[in-house]
C-alpha positions in Angstrom: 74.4 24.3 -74.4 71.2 21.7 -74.3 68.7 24.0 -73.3 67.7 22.8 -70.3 67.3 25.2 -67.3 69.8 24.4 -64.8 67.6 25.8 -61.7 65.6 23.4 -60.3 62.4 25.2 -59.2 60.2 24.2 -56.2 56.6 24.0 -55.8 55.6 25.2 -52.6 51.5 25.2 -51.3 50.8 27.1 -48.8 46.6 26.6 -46.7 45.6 30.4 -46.4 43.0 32.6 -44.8 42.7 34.6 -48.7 39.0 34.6 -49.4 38.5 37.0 -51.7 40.1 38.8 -54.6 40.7 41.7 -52.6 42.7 39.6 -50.4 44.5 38.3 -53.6 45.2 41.9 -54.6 46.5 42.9 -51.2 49.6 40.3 -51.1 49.8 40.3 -55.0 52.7 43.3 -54.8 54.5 41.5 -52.3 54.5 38.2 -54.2 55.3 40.0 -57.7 58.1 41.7 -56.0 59.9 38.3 -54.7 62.7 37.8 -57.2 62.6 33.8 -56.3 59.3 33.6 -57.4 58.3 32.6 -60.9 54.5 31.8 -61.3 52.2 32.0 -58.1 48.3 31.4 -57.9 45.4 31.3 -55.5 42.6 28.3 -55.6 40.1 30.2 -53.7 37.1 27.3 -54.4 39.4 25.0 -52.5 38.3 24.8 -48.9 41.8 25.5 -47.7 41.8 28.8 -49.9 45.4 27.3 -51.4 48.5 29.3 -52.7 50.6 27.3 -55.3 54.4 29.4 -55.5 56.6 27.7 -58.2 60.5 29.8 -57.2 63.5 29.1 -56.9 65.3 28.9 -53.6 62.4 30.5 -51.2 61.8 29.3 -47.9 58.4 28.5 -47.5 58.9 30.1 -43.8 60.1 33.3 -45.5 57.0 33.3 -47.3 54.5 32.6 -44.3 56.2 35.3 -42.6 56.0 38.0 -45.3 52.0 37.3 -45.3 51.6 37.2 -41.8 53.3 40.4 -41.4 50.3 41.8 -43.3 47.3 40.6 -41.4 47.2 36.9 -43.8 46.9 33.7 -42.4 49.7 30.9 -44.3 50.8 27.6 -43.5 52.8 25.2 -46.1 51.0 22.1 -46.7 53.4 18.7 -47.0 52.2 17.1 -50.4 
C-alpha cells in the first residue's frame, strides 16, 4: 500500500444567491448529508456569494438541483 488515496476528488464552485448565515444554515443539512461530499464552504464577501464542494463523484447539476429545490439560487462556475 503507498498511502495515497486512490479517489480523485473534484472541486466544484458553484455562484449562489446565499447571503447570509441563515441561508448557510438552511442547505447546511442537505450538504452534510451528501455522502460524495468531503469538505464544502461558503465565501459570502465574494460578490458572487461562492460555494467551494470538494466530493467525489457529484454532479454539479445534482447539486444545483438539490438547492434549487429549496428556494436557493446555484449555478457552477467554469474555473
Amino acid at each position: 500500500m503507498n498511502g495515497k488515496n486512490s479517489k480523485t476528488m473534484d472541486v466544484l464552485i458553484f455562484k449562489t444567491d446565499v447571503t447570509s448565515k441563515k441561508k448557510v444554515s438552511k442547505v447546511s443539512t442537505l450538504l452534510t448529508a451528501l455522502p460524495a461530499i468531503q469538505q464544502w464552504n461558503f465565501d459570502l464577501e465574494d460578490c458572487d456569494n461562492i460555494l467551494r464542494i470538494v466530493a467525489n463523484g457529484l454532479s454539479p447539476r445534482y447539486v444545483e438541483s438539490v438547492l434549487q429545490s429549496v428556494g436557493i439560487g446555484c449555478e457552477e462556475l467554469a474555473y
